[in-house]
PQR file with spaces between the fields and no chain letter, atoms N, CA, C, O and H, PARSE charges and radii, in Angstrom:
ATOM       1  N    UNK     1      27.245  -23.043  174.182 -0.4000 1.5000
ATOM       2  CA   UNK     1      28.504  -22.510  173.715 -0.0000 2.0000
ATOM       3  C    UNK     1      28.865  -23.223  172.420  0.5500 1.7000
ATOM       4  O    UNK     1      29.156  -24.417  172.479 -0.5500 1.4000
ATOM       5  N    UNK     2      28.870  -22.557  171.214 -0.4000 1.5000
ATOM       6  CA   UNK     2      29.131  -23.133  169.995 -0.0000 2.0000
ATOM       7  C    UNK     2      30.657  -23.195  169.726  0.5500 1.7000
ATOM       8  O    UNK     2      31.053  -23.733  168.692 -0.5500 1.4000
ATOM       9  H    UNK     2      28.634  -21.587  171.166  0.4000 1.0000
ATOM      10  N    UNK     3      31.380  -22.756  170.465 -0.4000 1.5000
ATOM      11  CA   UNK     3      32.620  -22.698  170.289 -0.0000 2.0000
ATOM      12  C    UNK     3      33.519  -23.336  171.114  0.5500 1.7000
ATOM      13  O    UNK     3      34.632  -22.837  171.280 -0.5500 1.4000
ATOM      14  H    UNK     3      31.059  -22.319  171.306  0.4000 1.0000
ATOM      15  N    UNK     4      33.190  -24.418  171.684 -0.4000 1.5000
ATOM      16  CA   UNK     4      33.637  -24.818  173.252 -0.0000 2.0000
ATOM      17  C    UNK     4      35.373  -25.546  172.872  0.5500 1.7000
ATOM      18  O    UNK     4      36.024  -26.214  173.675 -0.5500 1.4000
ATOM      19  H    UNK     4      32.286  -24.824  171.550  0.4000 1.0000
ATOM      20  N    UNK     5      35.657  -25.307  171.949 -0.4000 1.5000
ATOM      21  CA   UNK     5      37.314  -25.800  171.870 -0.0000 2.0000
ATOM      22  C    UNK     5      37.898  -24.545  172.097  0.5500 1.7000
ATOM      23  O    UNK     5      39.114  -24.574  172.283 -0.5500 1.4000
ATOM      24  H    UNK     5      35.128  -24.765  171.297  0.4000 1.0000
ATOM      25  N    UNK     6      37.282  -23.321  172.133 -0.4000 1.5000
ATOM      26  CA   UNK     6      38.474  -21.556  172.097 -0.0000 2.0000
ATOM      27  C    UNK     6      38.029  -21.815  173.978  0.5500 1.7000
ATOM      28  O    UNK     6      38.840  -21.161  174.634 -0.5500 1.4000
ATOM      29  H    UNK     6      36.294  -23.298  171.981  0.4000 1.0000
ATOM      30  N    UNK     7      37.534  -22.177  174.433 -0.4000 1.5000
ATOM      31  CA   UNK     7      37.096  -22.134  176.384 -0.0000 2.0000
ATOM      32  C    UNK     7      38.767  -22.719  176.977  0.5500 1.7000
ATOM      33  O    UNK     7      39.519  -22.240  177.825 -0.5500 1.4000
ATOM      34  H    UNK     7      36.875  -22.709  173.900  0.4000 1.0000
ATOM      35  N    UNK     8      38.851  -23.555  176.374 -0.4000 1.5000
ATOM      36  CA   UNK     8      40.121  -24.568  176.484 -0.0000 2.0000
ATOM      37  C    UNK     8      41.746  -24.176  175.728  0.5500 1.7000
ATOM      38  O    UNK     8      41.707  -23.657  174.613 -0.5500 1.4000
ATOM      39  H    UNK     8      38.240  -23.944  175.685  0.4000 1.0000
ATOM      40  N    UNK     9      42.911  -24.402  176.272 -0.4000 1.5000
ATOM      41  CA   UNK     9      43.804  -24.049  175.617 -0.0000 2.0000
ATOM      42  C    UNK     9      44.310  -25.157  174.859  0.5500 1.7000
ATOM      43  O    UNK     9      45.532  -25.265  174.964 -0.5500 1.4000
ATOM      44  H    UNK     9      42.943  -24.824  177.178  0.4000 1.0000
ATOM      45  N    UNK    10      43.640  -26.200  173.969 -0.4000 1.5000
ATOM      46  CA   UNK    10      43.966  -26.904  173.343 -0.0000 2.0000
ATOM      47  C    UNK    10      45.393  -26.906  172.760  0.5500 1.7000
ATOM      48  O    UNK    10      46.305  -27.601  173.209 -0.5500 1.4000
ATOM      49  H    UNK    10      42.647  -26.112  173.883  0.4000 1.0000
ATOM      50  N    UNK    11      45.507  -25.977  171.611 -0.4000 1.5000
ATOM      51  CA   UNK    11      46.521  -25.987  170.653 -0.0000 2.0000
ATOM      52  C    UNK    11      47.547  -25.701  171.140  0.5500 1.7000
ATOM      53  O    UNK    11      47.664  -25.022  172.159 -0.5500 1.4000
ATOM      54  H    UNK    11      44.767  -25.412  171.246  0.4000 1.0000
ATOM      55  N    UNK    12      48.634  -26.270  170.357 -0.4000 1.5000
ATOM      56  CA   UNK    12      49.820  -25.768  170.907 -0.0000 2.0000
ATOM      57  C    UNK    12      50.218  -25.092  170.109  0.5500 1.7000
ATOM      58  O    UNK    12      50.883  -24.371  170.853 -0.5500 1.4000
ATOM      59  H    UNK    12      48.540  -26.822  169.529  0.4000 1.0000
ATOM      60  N    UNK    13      50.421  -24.588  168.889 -0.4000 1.5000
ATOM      61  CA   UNK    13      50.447  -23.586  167.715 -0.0000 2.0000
ATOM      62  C    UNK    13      49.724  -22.631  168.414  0.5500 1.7000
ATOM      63  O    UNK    13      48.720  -22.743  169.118 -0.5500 1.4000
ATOM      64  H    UNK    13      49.881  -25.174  168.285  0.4000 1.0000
ATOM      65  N    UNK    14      50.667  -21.297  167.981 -0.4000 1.5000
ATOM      66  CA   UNK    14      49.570  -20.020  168.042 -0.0000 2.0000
ATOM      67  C    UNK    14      49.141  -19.884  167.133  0.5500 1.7000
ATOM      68  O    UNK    14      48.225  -19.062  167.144 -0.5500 1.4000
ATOM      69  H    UNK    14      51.482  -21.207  167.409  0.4000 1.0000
ATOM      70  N    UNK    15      49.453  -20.522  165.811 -0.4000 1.5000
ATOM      71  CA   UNK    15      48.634  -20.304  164.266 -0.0000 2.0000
ATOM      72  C    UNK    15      47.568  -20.944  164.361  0.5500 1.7000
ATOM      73  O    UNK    15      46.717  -20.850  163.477 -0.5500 1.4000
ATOM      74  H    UNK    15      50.197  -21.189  165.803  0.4000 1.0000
ATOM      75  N    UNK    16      47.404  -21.682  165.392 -0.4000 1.5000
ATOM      76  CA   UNK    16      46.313  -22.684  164.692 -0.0000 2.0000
ATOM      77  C    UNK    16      45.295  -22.166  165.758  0.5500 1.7000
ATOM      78  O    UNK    16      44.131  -22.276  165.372 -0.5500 1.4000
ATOM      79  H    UNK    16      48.095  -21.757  166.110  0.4000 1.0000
ATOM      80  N    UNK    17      45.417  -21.731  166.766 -0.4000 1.5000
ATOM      81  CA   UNK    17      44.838  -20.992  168.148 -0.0000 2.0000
ATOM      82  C    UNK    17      44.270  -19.658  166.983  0.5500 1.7000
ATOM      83  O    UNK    17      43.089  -19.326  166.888 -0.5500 1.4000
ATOM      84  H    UNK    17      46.363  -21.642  167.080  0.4000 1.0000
ATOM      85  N    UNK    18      44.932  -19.299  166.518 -0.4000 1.5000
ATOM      86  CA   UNK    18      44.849  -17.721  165.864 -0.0000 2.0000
ATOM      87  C    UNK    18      43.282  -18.581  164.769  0.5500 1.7000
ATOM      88  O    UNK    18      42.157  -18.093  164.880 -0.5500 1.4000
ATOM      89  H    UNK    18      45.891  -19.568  166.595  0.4000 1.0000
ATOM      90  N    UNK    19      43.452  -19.406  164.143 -0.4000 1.5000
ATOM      91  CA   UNK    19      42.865  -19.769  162.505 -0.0000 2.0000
ATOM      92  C    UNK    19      41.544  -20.497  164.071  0.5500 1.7000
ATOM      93  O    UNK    19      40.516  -20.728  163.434 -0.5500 1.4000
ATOM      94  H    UNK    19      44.366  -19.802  164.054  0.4000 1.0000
ATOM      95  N    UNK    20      41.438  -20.632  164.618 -0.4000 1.5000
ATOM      96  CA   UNK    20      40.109  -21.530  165.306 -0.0000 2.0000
ATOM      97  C    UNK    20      39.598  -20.094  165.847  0.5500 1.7000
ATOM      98  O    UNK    20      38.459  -20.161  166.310 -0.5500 1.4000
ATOM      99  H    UNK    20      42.273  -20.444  165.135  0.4000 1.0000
ATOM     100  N    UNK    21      40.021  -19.174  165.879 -0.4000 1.5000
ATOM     101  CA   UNK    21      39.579  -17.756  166.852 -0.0000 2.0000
ATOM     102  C    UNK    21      38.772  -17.266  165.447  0.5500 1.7000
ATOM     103  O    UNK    21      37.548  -17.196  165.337 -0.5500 1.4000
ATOM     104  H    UNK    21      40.946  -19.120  165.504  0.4000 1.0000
ATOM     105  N    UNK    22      39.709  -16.963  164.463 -0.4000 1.5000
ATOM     106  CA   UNK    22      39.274  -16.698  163.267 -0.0000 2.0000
ATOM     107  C    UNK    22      37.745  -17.638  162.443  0.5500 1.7000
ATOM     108  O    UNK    22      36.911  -17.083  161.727 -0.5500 1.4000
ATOM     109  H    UNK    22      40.703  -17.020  164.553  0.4000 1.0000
ATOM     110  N    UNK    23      37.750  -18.540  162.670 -0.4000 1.5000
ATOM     111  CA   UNK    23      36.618  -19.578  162.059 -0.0000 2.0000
ATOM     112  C    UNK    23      35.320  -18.714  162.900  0.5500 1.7000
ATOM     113  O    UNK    23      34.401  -18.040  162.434 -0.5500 1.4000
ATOM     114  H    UNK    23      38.428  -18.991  163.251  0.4000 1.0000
ATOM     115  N    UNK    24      35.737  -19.106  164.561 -0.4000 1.5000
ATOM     116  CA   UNK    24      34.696  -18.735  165.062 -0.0000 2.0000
ATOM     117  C    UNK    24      34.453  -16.936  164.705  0.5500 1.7000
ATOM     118  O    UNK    24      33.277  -16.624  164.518 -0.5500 1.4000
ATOM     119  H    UNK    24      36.484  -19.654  164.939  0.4000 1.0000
ATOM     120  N    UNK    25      35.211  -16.111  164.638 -0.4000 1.5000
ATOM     121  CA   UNK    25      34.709  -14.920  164.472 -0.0000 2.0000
ATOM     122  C    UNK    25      33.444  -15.111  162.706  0.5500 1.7000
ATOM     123  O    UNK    25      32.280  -14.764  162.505 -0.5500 1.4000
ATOM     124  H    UNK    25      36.166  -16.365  164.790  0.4000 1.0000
ATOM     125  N    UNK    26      34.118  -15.563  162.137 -0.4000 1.5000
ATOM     126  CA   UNK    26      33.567  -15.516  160.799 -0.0000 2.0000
ATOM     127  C    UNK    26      32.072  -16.441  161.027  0.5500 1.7000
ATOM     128  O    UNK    26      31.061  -16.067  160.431 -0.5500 1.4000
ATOM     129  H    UNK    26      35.063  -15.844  162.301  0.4000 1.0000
ATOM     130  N    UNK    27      32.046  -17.237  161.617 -0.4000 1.5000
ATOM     131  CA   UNK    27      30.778  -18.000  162.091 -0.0000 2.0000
ATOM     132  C    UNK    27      29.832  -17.151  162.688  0.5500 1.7000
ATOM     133  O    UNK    27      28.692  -17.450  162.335 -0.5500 1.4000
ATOM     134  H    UNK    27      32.867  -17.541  162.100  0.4000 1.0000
ATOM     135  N    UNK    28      29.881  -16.336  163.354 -0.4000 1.5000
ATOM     136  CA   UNK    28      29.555  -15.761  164.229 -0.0000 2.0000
ATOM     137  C    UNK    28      28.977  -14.181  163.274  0.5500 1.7000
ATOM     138  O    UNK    28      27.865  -13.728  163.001 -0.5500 1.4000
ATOM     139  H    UNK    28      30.808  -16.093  163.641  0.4000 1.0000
ATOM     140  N    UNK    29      29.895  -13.893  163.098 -0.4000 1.5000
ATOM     141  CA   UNK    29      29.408  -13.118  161.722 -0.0000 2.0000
ATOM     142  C    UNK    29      28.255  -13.143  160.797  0.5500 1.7000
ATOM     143  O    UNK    29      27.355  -12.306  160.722 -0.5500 1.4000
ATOM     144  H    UNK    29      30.798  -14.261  163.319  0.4000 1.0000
ATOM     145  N    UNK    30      28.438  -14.407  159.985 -0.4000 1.5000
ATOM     146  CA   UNK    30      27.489  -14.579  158.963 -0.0000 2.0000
ATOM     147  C    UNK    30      26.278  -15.123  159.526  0.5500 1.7000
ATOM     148  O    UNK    30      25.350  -15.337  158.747 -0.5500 1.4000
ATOM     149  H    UNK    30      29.168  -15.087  160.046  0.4000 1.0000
ATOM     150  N    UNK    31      26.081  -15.476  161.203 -0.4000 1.5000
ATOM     151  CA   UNK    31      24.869  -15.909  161.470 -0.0000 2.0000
ATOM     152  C    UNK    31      24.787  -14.678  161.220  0.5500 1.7000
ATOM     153  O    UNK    31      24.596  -14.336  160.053 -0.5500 1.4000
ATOM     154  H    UNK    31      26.835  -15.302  161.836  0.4000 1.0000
ATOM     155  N    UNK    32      24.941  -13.466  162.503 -0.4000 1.5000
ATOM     156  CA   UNK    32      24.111  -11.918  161.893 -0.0000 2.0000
ATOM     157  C    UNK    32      23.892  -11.523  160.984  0.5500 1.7000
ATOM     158  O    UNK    32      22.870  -10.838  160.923 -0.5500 1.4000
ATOM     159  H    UNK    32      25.096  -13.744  163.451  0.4000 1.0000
ATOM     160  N    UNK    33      24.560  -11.680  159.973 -0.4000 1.5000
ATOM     161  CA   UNK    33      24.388  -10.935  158.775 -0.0000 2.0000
ATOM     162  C    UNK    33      23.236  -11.607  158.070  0.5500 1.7000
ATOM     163  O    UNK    33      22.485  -10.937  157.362 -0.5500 1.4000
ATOM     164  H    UNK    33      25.390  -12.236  160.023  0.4000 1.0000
ATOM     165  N    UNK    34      23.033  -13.152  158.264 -0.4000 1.5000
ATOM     166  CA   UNK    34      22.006  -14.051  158.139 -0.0000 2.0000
ATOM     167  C    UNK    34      20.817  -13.776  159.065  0.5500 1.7000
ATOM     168  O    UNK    34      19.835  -14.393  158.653 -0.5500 1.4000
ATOM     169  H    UNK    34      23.643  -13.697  158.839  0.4000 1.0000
ATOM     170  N    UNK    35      20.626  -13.250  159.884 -0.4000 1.5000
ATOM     171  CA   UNK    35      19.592  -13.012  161.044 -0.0000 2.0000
ATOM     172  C    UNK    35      19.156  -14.753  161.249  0.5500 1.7000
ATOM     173  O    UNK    35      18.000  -15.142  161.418 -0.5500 1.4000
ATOM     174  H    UNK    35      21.424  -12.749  160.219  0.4000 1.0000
ATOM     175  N    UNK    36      20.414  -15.673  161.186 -0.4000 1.5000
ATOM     176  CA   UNK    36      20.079  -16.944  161.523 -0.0000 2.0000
ATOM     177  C    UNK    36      20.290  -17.073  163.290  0.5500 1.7000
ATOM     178  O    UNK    36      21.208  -16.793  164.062 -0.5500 1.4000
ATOM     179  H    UNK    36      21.353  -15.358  161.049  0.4000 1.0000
ATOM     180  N    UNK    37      19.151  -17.551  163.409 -0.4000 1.5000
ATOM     181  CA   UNK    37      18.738  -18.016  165.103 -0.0000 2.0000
ATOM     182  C    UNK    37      19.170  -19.273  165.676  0.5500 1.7000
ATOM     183  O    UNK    37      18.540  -20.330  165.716 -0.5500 1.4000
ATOM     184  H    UNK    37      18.405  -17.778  162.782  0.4000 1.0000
ATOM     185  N    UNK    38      20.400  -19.003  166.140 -0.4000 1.5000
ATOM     186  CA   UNK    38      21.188  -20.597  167.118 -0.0000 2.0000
ATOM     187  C    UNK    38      20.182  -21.251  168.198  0.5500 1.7000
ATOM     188  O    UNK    38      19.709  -20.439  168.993 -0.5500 1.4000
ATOM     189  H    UNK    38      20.912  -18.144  166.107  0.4000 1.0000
ATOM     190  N    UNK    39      19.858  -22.347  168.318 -0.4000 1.5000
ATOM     191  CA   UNK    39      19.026  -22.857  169.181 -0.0000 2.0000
ATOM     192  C    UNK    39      20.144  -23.325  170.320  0.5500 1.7000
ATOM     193  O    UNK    39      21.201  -23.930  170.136 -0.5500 1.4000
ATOM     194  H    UNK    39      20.242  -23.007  167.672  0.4000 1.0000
ATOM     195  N    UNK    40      19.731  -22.984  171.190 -0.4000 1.5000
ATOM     196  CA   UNK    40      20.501  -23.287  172.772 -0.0000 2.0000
ATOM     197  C    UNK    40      19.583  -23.730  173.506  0.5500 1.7000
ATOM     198  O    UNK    40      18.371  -23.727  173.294 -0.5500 1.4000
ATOM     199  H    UNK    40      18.874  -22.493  171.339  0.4000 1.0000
ATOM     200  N    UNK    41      20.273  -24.198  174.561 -0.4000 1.5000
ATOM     201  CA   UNK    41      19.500  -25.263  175.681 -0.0000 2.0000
ATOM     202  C    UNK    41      18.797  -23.991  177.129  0.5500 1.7000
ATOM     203  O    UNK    41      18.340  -24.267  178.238 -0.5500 1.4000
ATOM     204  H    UNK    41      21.258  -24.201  174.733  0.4000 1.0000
ATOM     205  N    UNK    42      18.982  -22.758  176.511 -0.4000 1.5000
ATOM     206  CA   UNK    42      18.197  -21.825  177.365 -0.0000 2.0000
ATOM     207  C    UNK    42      17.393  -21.143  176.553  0.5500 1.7000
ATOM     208  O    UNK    42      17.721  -20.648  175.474 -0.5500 1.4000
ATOM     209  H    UNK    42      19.353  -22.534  175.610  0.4000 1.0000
ATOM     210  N    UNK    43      15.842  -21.095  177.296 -0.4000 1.5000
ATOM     211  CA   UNK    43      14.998  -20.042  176.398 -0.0000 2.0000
ATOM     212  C    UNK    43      14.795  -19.488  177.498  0.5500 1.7000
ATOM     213  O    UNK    43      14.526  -19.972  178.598 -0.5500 1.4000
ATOM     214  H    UNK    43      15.576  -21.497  178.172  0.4000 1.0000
ATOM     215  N    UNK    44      14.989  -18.027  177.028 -0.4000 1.5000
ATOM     216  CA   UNK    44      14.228  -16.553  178.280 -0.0000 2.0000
ATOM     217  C    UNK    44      12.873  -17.063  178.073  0.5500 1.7000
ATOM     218  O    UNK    44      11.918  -16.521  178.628 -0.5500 1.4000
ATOM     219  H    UNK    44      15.207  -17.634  176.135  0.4000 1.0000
């Protein structure tokens, strides 16, 4: 899980809850658009 602070309700701001949702969408994004391959601790 590359995102393991959005699992948790950390923030107490909804702006700042909103801008960490946002990072990860955009992260998440440009790997695809990158066809970059995340290494995780599971291989099929």
């Amino acid at each position: 899980m590359m995102h393991r602070r959005l699992a948790r309700d950390y923030e107490t701001k909804p702006e700042r809850s909103e801008s960490m949702i946002r990072l990860a969408m955009i992260s998440n994004l440009a790997k695809r658009a990158t066809d970059e391959i995340t290494i995780t601790w599971h291989n099929p």
